[in-house]
N, C-alpha and C positions, 0 to 999 in steps of 0.2 A: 762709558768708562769712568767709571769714581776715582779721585784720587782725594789726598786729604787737604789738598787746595779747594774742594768742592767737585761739584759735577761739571763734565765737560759737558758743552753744547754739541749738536750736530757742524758738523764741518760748514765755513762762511758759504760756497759754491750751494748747500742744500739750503740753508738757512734765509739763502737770499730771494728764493722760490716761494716761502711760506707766505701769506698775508701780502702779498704780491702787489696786487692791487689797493690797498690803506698804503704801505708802505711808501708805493710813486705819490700818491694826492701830499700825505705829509709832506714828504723830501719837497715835492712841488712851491708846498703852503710855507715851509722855513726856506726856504731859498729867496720865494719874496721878500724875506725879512735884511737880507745883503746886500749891500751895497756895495757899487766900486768904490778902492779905497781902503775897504773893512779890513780886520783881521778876526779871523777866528778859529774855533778850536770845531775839529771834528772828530767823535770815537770812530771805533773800527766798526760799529753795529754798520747792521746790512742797511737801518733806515739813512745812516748818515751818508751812506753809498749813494741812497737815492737820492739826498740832497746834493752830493757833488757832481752829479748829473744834471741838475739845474744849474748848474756855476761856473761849466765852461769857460762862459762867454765876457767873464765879470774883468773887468780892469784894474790893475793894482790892487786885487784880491791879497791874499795873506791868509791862508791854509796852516795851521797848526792840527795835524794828526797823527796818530799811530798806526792806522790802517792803510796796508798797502794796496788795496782795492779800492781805496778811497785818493790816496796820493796816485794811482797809474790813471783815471777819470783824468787827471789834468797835463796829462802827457804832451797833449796837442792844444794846451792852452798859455799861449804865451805871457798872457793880464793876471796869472795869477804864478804866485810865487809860492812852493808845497815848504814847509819846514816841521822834520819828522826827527821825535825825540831821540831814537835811537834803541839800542835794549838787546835781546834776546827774544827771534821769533816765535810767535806764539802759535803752530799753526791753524788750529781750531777756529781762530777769528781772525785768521792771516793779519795778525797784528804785532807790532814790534813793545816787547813793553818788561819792568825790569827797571833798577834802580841807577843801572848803568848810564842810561841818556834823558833819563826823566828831572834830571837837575837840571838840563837846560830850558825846563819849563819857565822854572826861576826869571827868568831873561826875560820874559814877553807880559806884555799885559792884550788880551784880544776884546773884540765888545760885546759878541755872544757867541757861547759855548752851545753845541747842539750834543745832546747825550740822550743814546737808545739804553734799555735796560733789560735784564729780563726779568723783572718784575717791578711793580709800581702798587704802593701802599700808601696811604694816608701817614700811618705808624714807622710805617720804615722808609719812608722814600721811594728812590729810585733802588734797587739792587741789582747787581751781575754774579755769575756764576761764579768767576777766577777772581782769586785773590792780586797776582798782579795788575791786570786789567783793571779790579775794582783802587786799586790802589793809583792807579794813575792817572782814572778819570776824578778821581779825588782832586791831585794835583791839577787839573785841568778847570775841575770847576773855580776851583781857587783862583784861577788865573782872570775867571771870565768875570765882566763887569754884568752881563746880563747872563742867566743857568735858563737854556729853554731845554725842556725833558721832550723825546722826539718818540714816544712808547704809542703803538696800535691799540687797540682795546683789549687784546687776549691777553696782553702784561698785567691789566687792570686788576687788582686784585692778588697778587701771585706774589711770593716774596719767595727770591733766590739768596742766595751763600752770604753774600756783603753789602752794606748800603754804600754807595758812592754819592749822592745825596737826598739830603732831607730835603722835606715838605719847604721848611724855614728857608732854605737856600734856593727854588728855584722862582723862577719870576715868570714864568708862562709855560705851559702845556700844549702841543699840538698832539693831537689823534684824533682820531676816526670817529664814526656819528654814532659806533656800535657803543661807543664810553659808558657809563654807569653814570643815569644822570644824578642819583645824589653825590659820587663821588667827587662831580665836576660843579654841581652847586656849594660842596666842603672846601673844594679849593679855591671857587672865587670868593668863598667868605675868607682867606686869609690870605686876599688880595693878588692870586695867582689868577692871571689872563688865561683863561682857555681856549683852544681855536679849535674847532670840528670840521673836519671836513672828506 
């Protein structure tokens, strides 16, 4: 379904099925990177689902996301604390998002942002499909002290509707071993950590 916001995605429930397996290793491999304590920012992408899956168990965690697939993951976790900007459900990525609650981003500083895309460029960055979505992981990046980009290899190469961030703004890469290896030798020449796994 096109609209002039861009192309919609397949619905979060199908999407979370695709790349299934890269998807869990990533979520796995950024999860290691939290500590009790942390605060951080999570999108609604389905990879960041599979990172709050590894984060259960975390203590005086600090959860900033839009995704309500990613805030119910901590329902039964008492260590960590969910705080969700508010907005206008989006349901295509069952995410709340909208300029309604996204001021209270303003508020927080986190130590690393984890952000899926659906598309990853040298030239363009990170891209997503929605214009609000892309507009409030904007805001999110901003927040983060550390931008780690959470894309599989099939994003690699593929530029969608809006960039949400540049090359210049993120400070590490996790994906899968499928990656494009000059793409991942371009990005550690401009000091971006890549992690494969």
């Amino acid at each position: 379904v096109k609209s002039d916001l861009g192309l919609e995605p397949p619905a979060f429930a199908l999407r979370k099925e695709l790349r299934l397996a890269q998807k869990e290793r990533i979520g796995r491999s950024a999860a290691s990177l939290v500590r009790d304590g942390d605060s951080i920012a999570l999108d609604a992408s389905t990879t960041a689902w599979q990172i709050a899956r590894h984060l259960k168990e975390r203590r005086e965690l600090t959860v900033v996301t839009n995704g309500l697939f990613v805030a119910l993951e901590f329902l039964d976790s008492p260590g960590v604390t969910v705080v969700m900007p508010g907005g206008s459900l989006r349901a295509a990525s069952a995410s709340l998002v909208g300029d309604q609650g996204a001021c209270i981003l303003e508020r927080y500083h986190v130590q690393r942002g984890f952000f899926g895309a659906g598309g990853f460029t040298l030239e363009e960055g990170l891209t997503d499909t929605n214009q609000y979505e892309v507009e409030l992981k904007q805001r999110m990046v901003e927040r983060s002290k550390e931008v780690i980009a959470v894309v599989d290899s099939s994003k690699w190469g593929q530029v969608t509707f809006a960039s949400l961030a540049l090359v210049a703004q993120l400070d590490r890469v996790i994906t899968d071993d499928a990656a494009s290896d000059e793409m991942v030798t371009e990005l550690q020449e401009h000091g971006i950590e890549v992690t494969l796994v």
